[in-house]
ROFIVEX-377571 format. One line per 3 residues: for each residue z, y, x of C-alpha. Coordinates in steps of 0.5 Angstrom, whole numbers, plus 2048, in hexadecimal, padded with zeros to 3 digits. Last residue first. Layout:
<tipas>
Z/Y/X; ...
</tipas>
This chain:
<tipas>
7ED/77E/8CF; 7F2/77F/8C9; 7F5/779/8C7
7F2/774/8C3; 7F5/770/8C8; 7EE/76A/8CA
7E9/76F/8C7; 7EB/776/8CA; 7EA/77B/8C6
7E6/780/8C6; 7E0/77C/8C6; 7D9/77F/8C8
7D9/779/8CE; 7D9/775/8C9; 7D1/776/8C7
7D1/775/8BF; 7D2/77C/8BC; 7D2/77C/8B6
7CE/781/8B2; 7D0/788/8AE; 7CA/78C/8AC
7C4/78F/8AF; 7C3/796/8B1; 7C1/79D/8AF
7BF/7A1/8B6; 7C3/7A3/8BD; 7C4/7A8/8C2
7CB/7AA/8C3; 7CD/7B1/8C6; 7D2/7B3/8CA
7D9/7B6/8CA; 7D7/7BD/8C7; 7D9/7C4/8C9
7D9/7C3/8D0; 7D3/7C8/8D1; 7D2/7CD/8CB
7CB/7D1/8CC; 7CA/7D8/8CA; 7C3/7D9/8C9
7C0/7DF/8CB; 7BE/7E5/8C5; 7B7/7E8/8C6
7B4/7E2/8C5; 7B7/7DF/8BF; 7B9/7D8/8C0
7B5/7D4/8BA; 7B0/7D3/8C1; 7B4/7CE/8C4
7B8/7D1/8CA; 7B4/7CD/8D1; 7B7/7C7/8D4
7B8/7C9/8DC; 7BF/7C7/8DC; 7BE/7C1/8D8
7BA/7BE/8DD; 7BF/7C1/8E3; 7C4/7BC/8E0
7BF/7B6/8E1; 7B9/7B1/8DE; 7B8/7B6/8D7
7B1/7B5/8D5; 7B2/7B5/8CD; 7B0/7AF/8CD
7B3/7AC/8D3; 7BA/7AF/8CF; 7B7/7AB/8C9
7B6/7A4/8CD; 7BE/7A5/8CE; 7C0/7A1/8C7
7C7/7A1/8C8; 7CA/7A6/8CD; 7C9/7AE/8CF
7CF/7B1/8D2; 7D1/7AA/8D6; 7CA/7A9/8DA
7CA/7B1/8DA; 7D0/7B0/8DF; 7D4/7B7/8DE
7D6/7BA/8E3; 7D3/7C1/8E1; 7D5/7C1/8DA
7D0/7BE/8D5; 7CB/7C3/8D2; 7CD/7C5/8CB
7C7/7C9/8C8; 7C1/7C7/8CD; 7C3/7BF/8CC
7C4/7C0/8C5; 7BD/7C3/8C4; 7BA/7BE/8CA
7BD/7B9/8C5; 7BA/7BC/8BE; 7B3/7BD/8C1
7B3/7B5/8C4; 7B6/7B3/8BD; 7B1/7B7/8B9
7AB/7B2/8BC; 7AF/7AC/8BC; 7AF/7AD/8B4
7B3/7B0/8AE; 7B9/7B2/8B2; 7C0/7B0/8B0
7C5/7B5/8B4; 7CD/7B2/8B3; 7D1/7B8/8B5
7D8/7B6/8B7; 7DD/7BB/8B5; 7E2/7B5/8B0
7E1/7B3/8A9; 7DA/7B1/8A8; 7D4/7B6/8AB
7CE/7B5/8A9; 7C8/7B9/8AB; 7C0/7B8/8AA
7BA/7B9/8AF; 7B3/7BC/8AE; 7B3/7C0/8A8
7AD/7C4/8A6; 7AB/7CB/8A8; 7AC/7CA/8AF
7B0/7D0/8B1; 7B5/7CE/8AA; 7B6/7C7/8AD
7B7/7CB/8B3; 7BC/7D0/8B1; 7C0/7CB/8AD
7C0/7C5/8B3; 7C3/7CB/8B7; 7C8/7CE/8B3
7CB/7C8/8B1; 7CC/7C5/8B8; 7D1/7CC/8B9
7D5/7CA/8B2; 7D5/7C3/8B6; 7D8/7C7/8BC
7DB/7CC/8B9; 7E0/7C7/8B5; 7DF/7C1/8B0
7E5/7BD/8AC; 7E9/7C3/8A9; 7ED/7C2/8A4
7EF/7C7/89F; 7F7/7C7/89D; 7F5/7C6/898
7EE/7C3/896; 7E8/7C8/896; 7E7/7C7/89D
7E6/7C0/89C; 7E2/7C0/896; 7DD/7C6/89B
7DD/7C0/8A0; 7DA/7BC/89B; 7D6/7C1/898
7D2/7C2/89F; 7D2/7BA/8A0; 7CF/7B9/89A
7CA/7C0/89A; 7C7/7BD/8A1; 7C6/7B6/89E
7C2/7B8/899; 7BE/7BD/89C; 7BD/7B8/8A2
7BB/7B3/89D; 7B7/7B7/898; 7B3/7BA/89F
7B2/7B1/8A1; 7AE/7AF/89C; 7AF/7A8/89E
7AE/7A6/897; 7B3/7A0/895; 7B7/7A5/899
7B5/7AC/896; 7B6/7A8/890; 7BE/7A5/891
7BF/7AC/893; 7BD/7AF/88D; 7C0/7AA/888
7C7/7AB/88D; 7C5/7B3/88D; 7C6/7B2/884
7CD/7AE/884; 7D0/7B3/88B; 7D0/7B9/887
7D2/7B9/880; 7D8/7B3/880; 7DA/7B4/887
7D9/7BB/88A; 7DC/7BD/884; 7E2/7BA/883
7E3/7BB/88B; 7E1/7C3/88A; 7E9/7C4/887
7EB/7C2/88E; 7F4/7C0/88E; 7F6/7B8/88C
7EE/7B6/88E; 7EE/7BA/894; 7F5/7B8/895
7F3/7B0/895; 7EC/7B1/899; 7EF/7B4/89F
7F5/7AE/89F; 7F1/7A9/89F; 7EB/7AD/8A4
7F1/7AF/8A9; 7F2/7B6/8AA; 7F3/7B7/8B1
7EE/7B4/8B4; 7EE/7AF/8B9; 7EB/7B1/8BF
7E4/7B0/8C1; 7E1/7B8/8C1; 7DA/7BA/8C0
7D7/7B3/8C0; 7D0/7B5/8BF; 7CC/7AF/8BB
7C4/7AF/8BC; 7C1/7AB/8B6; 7BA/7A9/8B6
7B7/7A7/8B0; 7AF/7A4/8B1; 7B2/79D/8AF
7B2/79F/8A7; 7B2/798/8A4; 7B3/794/8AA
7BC/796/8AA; 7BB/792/8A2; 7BB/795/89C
7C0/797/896; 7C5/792/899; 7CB/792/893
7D2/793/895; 7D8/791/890; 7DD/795/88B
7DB/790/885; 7E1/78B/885; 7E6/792/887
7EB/790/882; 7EA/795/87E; 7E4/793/87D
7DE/79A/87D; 7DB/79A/883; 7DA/79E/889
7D4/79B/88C; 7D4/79B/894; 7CC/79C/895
7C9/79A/89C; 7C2/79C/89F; 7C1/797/8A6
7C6/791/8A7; 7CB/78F/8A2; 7D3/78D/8A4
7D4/794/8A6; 7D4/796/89F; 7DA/793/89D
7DF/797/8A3; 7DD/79D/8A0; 7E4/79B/89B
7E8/799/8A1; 7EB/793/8A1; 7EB/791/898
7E4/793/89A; 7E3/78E/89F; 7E5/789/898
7E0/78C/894; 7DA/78C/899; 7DC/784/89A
7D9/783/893; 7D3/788/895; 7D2/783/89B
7D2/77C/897; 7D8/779/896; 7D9/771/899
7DE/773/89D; 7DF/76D/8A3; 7E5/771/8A5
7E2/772/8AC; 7DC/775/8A9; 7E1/779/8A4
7E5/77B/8AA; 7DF/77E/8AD; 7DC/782/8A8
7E3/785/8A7; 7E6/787/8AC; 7DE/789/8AF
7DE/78E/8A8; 7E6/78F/8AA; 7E4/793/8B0
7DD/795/8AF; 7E0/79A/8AA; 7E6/79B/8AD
7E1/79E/8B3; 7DE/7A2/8AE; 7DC/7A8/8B4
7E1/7AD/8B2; 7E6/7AC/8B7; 7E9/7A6/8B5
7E7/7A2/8BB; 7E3/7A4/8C0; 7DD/79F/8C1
7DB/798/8C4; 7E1/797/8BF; 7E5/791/8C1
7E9/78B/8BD; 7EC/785/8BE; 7EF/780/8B7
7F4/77B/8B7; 7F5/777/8B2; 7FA/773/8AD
7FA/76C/8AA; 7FE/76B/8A4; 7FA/76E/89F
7F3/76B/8A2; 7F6/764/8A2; 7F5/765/89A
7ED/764/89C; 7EE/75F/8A0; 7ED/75F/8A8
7EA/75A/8AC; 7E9/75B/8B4; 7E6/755/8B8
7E3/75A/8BD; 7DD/758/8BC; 7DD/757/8B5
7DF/75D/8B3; 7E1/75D/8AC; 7E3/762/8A7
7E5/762/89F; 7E4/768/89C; 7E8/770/89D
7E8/774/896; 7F0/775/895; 7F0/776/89D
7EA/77B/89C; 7ED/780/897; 7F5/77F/89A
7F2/781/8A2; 7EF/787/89E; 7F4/789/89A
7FA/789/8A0; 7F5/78C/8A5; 7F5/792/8A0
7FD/791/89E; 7FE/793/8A5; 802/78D/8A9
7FD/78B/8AD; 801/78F/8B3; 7FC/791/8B9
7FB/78D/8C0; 7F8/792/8C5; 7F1/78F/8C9
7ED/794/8C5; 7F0/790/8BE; 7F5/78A/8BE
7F6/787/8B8; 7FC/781/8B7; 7FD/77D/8B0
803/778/8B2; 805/772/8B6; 7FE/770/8B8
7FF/769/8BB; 7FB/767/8B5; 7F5/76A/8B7
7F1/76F/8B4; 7EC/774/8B8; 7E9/77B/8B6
7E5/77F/8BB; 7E2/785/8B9; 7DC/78A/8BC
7DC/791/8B8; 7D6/795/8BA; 7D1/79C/8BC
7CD/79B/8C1; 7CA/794/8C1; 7CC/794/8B9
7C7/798/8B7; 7CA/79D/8B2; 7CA/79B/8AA
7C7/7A1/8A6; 7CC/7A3/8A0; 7CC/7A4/899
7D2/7A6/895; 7D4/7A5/88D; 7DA/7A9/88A
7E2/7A9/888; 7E2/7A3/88E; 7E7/79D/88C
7EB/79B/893; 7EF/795/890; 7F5/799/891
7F3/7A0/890; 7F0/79F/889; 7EB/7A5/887
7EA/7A7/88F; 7E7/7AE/891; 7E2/7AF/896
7DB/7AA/897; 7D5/7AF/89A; 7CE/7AE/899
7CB/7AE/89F; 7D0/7A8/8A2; 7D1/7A7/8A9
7D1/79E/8AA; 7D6/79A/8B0; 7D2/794/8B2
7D5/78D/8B2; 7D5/788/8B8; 7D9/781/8B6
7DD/77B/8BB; 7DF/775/8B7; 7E5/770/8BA
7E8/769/8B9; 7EE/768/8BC; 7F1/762/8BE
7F8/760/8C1; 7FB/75C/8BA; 7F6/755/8BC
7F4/752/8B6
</tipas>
């Protein structure tokens, strides 16, 4: 056979916000969790991982390149992953292309694998979550694996360990597990994106630097240092992981945005609680936070849930269009953008809920009136430039191949970046 070829797989992976939080490892090596999380996975139109991965016997050696820039895949993480998937790889044919490759070829044979975010990496939005979701997910279908996706779980959670929900759609739970060896440590789908297709999620993108804390490290000094971690772990997050399994099986939206609500509040307290404390949320999420609670008291009932993962970007999910407008022209009347701001940059994804919420201009946000929480006789103080933009999104599907060659980003003929 020619010794020229290379064989190609192209994949998206959505990237997922958990509402019950995943914080603190038991094994730091194979990335076991000290308590159960559940996330919603986002739709993967606004918010995703696309990867390419080819093998070609001309390949030298494993290369990446991520966002266009070539990255080491050297790191222990890469390394366990590519380990899991080569030890499990199957027979491939393409007989178009007249390749073959044997099982035990897969040892010998390395790969090259393209990456890019359609988001900011590594502030606080799960990119690594996505990222080594889609790394594995296409791997193994170039690979010819013949795992099923919670067993694929297992290995992108040896990647990122919220990389493991991102391999479902819709309602996720990554279960803990009790094997030493991380067997049982896998993702379930709880239900599909269709089951509550009413949610409407509004992220505010309040800063896209990378953190200063990073999560790994974050996670490992709450665990050496917080004493509410234990707590939070063995006696908290057990009874609100059954409660938040009802409130979605149920879609009994006020327990999920209690739930939800108090999670994202403790996590933030377990890292305070860490020394030195860390500080993931600024003025302006704290900022957000005043105003989802004041409406939601204002209304007697809740109308939309926070989440915030470990960064200041507010993840807003709303119980239907409806709360979607209201908490958009909210947003909106609060954080204005800056005067040369393009409104098509300032709010993207899902643009039907701007038109909605009857915005078409800068002057439309202008003339949005105070909601009517504020008090009268105290004006609202507004906060313009404070967040970045806005997404509008919804729960989404999981991860899929992509078969249009045109969405490859290598190229077919060097396995080069394109």
């Amino acid at each position: 056979m020619a010794e020229k070829w290379v064989l190609m797989v192209t994949a998206q992976t959505p990237t997922n916000i958990a509402v019950i939080k995943y914080w603190g490892k038991r094994d730091e090596n194979l990335i076991l969790p000290i308590n159960d999380s559940i996330s919603v996975t986002l739709d993967p139109q606004h918010l995703c991982t696309t990867t390419s991965v080819a093998v070609s016997p001309a390949f030298t050696h494993d290369r990446m390149w991520l966002n266009g820039k070539e990255i080491s895949l050297s790191g222990g993480r890469y390394q366990n992953c590519l380990r899991e998937l080569r030890a499990r790889a199957s027979d491939v044919e393409d007989e178009e292309k007249g390749i073959k490759i044997a099982k035990k070829d897969w040892e010998k044979l390395h790969v090259h694998i393209a990456s890019y975010n359609n988001f900011p990496t590594a502030a606080g939005l799960a990119s690594s979550a996505a990222g080594f979701a889609c790394l594995v997910f296409s791997l193994a279908k170039l690979m010819n694996v013949k795992e099923d996706h919670s067993k694929l779980s297992a290995i992108a959670r040896q990647g990122s360990g919220s990389a493991c929900r991102s391999l479902y759609g819709g309602f996720v739970k990554w279960i803990m597990g009790k094997e030493e060896n991380g067997s049982d440590s896998i993702a379930v789908q709880l239900a599909d994106e269709k089951h509550w297709g009413d949610l409407v999620i509004i992220i505010a993108v309040v800063s896209s630097r990378q953190k200063e804390t990073s999560s790994t490290s974050g996670m490992r000094e709450t665990v050496e240092t917080s004493m509410l971690i234990e707590h939070r772990a063995k006696e908290v997050v057990p009874r609100r992981i059954i409660q938040m399994e009802e409130a979605i099986k149920d879609h009994d939206f006020p327990s999920f945005s209690r739930l939800a609500c108090s999670d994202s509040n403790q996590f933030h307290a377990v890292c305070l609680d860490t020394s030195p404390p860390i500080f993931y949320m600024n003025d302006t999420s704290h900022r957000i936070i005043s105003c989802i609670e004041k409406w939601n008291r204002f209304e007697g009932t809740p109308q939309v849930a926070y989440t915030f993962d470990a960064g200041p970007n507010a993840v807003l999910i709303a119980h239907n269009r409806n709360a979607a407008k209201l908490l958009l022209q909210r947003l909106l009347f609060y954080f204005p953008p800056q005067s040369d701001t393009d409104l098509s940059s300032y709010v993207i994804g899902d643009k039907s809920i701007l038109e909605d919420a009857g915005v078409h201009n800068m002057k439309d946000i202008e003339a949005l009136a105070a909601p009517p929480e504020v008090k009268d006789n105290t004006p609202a103080q507004k906060y313009k430039g404070d967040v970045s933009y806005f997404i509008c999104t919804r729960p989404g599907k999981g991860p899929v191949l992509l078969n249009d060659e045109t969405k490859a980003l290598l190229n077919a003929e060097t396995g080069l970046p394109n």
